[in-house]
C-alpha positions as CSV (number, residue, x, y, z in Angstrom):
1,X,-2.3,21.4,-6.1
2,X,1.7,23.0,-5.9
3,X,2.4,19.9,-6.3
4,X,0.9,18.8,-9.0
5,X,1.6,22.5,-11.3
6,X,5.2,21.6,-10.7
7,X,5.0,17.8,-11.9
8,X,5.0,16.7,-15.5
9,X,2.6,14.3,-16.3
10,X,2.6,11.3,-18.7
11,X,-0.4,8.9,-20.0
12,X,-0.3,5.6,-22.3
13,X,-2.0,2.7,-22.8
14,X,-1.7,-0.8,-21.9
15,X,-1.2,-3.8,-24.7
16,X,-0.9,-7.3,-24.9
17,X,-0.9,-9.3,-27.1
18,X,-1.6,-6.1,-30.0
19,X,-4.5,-5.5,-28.1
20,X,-5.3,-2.3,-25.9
21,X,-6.4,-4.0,-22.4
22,X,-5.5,-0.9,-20.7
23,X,-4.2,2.7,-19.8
24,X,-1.7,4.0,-16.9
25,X,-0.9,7.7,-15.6
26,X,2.1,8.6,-14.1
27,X,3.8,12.0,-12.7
28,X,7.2,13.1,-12.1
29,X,8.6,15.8,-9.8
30,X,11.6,16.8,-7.7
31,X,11.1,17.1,-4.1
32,X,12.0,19.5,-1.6
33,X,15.8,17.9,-1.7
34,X,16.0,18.1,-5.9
35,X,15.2,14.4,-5.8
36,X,13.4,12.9,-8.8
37,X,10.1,11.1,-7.9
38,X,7.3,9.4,-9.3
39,X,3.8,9.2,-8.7
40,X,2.3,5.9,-9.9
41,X,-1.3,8.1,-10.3
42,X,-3.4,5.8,-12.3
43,X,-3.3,1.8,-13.9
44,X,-6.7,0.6,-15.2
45,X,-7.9,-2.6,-16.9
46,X,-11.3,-2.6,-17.4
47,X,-12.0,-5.8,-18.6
48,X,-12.1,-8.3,-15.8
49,X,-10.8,-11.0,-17.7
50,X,-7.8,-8.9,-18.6
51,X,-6.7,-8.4,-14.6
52,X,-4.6,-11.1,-12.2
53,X,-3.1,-12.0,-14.8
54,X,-0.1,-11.1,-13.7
55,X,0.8,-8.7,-16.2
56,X,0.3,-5.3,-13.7
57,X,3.1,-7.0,-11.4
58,X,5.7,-7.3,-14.8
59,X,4.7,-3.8,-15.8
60,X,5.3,-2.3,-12.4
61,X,8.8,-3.9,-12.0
62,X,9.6,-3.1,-15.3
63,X,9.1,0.5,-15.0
64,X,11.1,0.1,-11.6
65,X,13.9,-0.8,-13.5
66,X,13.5,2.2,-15.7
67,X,13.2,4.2,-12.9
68,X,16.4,2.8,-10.9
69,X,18.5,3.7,-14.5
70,X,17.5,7.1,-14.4
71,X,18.4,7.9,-11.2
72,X,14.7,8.6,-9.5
73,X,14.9,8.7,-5.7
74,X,11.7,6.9,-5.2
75,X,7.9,5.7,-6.5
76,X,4.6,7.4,-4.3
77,X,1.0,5.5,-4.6
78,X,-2.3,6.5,-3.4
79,X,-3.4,2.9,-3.4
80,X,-7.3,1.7,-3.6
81,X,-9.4,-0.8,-4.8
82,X,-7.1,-3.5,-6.2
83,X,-3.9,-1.5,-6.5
84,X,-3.9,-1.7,-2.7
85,X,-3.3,-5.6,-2.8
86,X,-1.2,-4.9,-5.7
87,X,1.4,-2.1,-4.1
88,X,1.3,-4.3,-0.7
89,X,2.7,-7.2,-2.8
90,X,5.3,-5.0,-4.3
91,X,7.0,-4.0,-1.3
92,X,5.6,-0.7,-1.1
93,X,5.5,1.0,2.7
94,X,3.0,3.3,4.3
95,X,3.7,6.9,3.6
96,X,3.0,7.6,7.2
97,X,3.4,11.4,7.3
98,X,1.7,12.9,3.9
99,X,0.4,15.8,4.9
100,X,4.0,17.1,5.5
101,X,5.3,15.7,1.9
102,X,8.2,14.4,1.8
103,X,8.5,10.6,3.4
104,X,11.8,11.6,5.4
105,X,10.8,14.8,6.2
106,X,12.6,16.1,9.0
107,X,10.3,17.6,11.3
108,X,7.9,14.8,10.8
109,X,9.2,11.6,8.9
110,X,7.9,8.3,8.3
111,X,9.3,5.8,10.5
112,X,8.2,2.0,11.2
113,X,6.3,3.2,14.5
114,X,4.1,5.8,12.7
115,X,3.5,3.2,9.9
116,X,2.4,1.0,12.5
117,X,-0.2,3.3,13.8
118,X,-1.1,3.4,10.1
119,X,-1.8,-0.3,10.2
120,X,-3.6,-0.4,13.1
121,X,-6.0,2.4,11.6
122,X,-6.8,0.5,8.8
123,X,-7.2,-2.9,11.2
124,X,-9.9,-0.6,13.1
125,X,-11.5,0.9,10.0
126,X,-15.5,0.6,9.8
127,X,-14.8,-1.0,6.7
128,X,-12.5,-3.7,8.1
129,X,-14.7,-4.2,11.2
130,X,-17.6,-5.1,9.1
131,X,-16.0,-7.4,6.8
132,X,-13.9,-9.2,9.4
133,X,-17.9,-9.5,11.2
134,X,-18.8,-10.9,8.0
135,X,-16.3,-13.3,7.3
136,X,-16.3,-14.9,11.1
137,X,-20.5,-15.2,10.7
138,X,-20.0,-16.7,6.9
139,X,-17.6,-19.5,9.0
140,X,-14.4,-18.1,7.1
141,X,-12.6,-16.8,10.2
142,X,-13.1,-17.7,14.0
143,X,-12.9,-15.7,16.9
144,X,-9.5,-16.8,17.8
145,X,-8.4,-16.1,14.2
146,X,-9.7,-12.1,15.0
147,X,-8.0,-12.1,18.6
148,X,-4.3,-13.7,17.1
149,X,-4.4,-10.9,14.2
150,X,-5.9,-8.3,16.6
151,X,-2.9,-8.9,18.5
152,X,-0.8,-8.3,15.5
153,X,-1.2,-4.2,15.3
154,X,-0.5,-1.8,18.4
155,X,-2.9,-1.3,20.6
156,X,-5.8,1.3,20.0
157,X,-4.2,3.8,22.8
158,X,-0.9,3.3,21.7
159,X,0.8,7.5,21.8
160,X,3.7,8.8,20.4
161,X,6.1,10.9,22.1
162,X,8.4,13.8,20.0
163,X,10.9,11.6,19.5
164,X,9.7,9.2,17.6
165,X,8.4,11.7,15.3
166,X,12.4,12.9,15.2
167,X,13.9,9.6,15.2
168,X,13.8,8.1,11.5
169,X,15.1,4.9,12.7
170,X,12.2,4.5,15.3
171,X,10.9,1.0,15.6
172,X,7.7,-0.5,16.3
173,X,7.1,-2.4,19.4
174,X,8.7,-5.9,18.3
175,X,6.0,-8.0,16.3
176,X,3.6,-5.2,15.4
177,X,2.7,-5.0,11.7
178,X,4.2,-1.8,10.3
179,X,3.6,-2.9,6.4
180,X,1.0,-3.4,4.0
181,X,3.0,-6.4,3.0
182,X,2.6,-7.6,6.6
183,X,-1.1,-7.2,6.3
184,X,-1.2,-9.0,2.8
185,X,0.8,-12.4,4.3
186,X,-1.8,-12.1,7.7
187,X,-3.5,-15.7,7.7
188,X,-2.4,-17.1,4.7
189,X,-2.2,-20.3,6.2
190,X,-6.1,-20.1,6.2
191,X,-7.6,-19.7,2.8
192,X,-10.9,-19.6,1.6
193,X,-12.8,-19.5,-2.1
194,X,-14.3,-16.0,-2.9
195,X,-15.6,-15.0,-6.6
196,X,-13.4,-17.2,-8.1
197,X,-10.3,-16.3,-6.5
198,X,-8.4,-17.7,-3.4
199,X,-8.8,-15.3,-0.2
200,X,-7.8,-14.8,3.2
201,X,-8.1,-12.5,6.5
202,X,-4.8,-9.9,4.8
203,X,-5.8,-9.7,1.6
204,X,-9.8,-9.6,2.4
205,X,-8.3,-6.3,5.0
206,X,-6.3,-4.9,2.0
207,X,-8.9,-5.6,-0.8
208,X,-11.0,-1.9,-0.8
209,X,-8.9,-0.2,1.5
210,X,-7.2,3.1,0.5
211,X,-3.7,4.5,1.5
212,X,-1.2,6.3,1.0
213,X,2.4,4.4,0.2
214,X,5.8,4.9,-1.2
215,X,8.6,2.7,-2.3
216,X,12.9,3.4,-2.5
217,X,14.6,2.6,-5.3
C-alpha cells in the first residue's frame, strides 16, 4: 500500500537464553501530522513450549520504553490469533476508524462510542456466537452468564449520529465495554481448565479474534 512504500521496515529474531525461540517485524512511519509511528506487524514463536511464558509481555514493554525515548507518537496492531489476548492485556484500544488512517482523524476519529460498537461486533461475530454455544452446552457458561455479558456491549441497533463521529471525547453509554481489555477481564470470576491453560468467557471471545488496535505513548 502508500502506506506501507513510505514505512521503513525492520526484522530480528527472538532469543533467550542464547537460543533463537523467535522472530518479530516491525514498521515505522510518520503520519499525516509528521508523527512517528509504529506498526507492531509481526511476533512469532513457533515452538509451543516457548509461548506464555511471559517473555512476549517483557519484550513488548521494553520496546515501549524505547519507543517513549524516541519520541514516537504511538504503537498500531492488527491483532489475531494470540496477539489479540496479548495487545488486550497491554492496554491497547480499538482502532475504531481504520479505513480513514489516522486514529484521531478529524473527519472520522476514534472515540470510546465507535470503539464500543467495535466491541459489540466482535460479541456478535459468527465466530463468538458459536463458541459462546459451545461453551454454555460443554457446562462452562450458563445462560445467565451469556445474558449479564450480553448486557455488557451496546445494543445490536445502537446508531450513531454526526456528532459523535466529530466529537473525540464522545463516550459510550455508561457501562458498555469500549476495550479489548474490558473484554479480556469479562467473567474472570468464572474460570475453567482448557488445553492446559486457565480460561474464561473474555479471554475464550478474544482468543482467535482479529482487530485492529492502537496504543499512545
Amino acid at each position: 500500500s502508500g502506506e506501507e512504500s513510505e514505512a521503513c521496515e525492520s526484522k530480528g529474531v527472538l532469543v533467550r537464553g542464547g537460543k533463537t525461540i523467535g522472530e518479530w517485524t516491525r514498521w515505522v512511519r510518520r503520519d499525516q501530522e509528521g508523527r512517528l509511528v509504529v506498526k507492531n506487524s509481526w511476533l512469532n514463536i513457533p515452538d509451543v513450549k516457548g509461548r506464555r511464558q511471559g517473555f512476549g509481555r517483557a519484550y513488548t514493554s521494553a520496546l515501549e520504553r524505547k519507543y517513549r525515548k524516541f519520541g514516537f507518537h504511538r504503537v498500531e496492531v492488527w491483532a489475531t490469533e494470540e496477539g489479540s489476548v496479548a495487545w488486550a492485556r497491554t492496554g491497547y484500544r480499538f482502532h475504531s476508524n481504520h479505513d480513514y488512517g489516522e486514529p484521531d482523524c478529524e473527519e472520522y476519529p476514534s472515540t470510546p462510542a465507535m470503539e464500543a460498537r467495535e466491541a459489540a461486533n466482535m460479541w456478535r461475530s459468527y465466530r463468538v456466537k458459536d463458541k459462546i454455544s459451545a461453551l454454555v452446552a460443554e457446562g462452562h457458561l450458563s445462560s445467565e452468564d451469556v445474558e449479564a455479558a450480553e448486557a455488557r456491549f451496546l445494543p445490536g441497533t445502537y446508531e450513531f449520529s454526526d456528532e459523535v463521529y466529530g466529537n473525540a471525547t464522545t463516550v459510550a453509554p455508561q457501562g458498555a465495554i469500549s476495550t479489548p481489555a474490558e473484554i479480556f477481564a469479562l467473567g474472570a470470576d468464572k474460570v475453567w481448565q482448557q488445553d492446559g491453560k486457565e480460561m474464561w468467557l473474555g479471554r475464550a471471545i478474544l482468543e482467535g479474534s482479529e482487530w485492529r488496535g492502537f496504543k499512545l505513548l
